[in-house]
N, C-alpha and C positions, 0 to 999 in steps of 0.2 A: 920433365918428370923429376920431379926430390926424391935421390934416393931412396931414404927411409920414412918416405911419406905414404901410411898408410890409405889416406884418401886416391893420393898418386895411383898407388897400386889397385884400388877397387876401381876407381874409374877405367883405369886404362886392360881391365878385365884379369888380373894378377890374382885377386884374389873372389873368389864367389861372393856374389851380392842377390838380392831378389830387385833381378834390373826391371822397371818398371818403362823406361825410353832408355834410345841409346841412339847419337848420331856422330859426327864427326867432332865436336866438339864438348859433347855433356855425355855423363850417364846420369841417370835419374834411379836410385835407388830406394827401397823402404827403411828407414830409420832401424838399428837390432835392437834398441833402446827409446820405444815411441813415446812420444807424449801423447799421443790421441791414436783411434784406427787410421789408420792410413797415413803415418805423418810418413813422409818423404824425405830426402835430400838431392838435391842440383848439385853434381860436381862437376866442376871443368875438367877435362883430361890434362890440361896443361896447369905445372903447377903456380898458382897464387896465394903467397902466404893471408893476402886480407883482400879490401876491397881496394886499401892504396894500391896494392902492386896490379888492379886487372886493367888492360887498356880499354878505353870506351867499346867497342866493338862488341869484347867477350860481355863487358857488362850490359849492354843493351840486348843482344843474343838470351842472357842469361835470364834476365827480368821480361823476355817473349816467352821463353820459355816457361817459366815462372807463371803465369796471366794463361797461359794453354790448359801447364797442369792442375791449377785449382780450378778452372773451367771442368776439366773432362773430371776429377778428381769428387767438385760437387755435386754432379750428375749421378756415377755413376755410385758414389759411398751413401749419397741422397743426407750428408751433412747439411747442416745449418749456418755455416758460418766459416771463416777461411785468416788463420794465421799465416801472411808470409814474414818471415824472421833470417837476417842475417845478423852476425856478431860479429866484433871488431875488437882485439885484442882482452885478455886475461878479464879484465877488468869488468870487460861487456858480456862476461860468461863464454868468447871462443875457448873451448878446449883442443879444439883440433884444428891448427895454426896451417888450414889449406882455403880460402875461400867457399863456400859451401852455401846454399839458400836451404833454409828448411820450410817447406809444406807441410801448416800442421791442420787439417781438417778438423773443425768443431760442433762441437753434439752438446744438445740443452744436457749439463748436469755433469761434463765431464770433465770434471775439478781440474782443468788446466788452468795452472794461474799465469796468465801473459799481460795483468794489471799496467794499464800505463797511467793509473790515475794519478794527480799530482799532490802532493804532501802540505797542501794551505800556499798561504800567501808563499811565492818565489823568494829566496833571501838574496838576488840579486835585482839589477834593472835590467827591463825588458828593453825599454829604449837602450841601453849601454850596450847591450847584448845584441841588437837589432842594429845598430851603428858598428859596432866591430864586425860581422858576419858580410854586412853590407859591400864594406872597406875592404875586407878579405877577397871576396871575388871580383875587385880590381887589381886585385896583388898578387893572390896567391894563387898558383898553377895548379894546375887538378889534371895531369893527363889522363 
């Protein structure tokens, strides 16, 4: 646990949350600040500044967990649709430098903008781009 890592502290029960799951490794809280009803957060109890630092385990653990909650989540909110969203550093919108998944449950008309459409033709190559990535997962370590 990070000191002064407020996700630390909600998961590991420090500070009140409306816990939605809780087992030895995650709490599952409701977002204070939703983007949709129901949107949610996955925290590890253990801390991980991003997704570089989780080992395989926590991250497979974490994306079961994940595929559970949007299950019981669209059932029971009787949504139409199912955001799951992690962020990776400033740039990717993380504000809170703890590892987190957000479950955001979607309803026809509820102006969430999670747009991935793309901006016209690429101003790079796809081939170029698809040869470096290729080459990287013979090189580069990913624990």
């Amino acid at each position: 646990m990070a000191e002064n890592c407020i996700f630390c502290k909600i998961a590991n029960g420090e500070i009140p949350s409306k816990t939605l799951y809780e087992d030895d490794m995650f709490r599952v809280i409701l977002d204070i600040n939703p983007a949709s009803k129901g949107h949610a957060l996955i925290l590890p109890k253990k801390h991980f500044a991003n997704i570089y630092e989780l080992d395989q385990d926590t991250a497979g653990e974490a994306f079961v967990l994940a595929k559970r909650m949007a299950t019981v989540m669209t059932e029971v909110l009787g949504c139409e649709g199912f955001n799951i969203l992690q962020n990776n550093g400033e740039i990717a919108g993380q504000t809170v430098f703890h590892f987190h998944i957000h479950l955001i449950p979607r309803y026809k008309e509820d102006g969430v903008g999670l747009s991935m459409e793309g901006k016209g033709e690429p101003k790079y190559s796809l081939d170029e781009i698809q040869k470096t990535i290729v080459e990287g997962l013979k090189t580069v370590r990913a624990v």
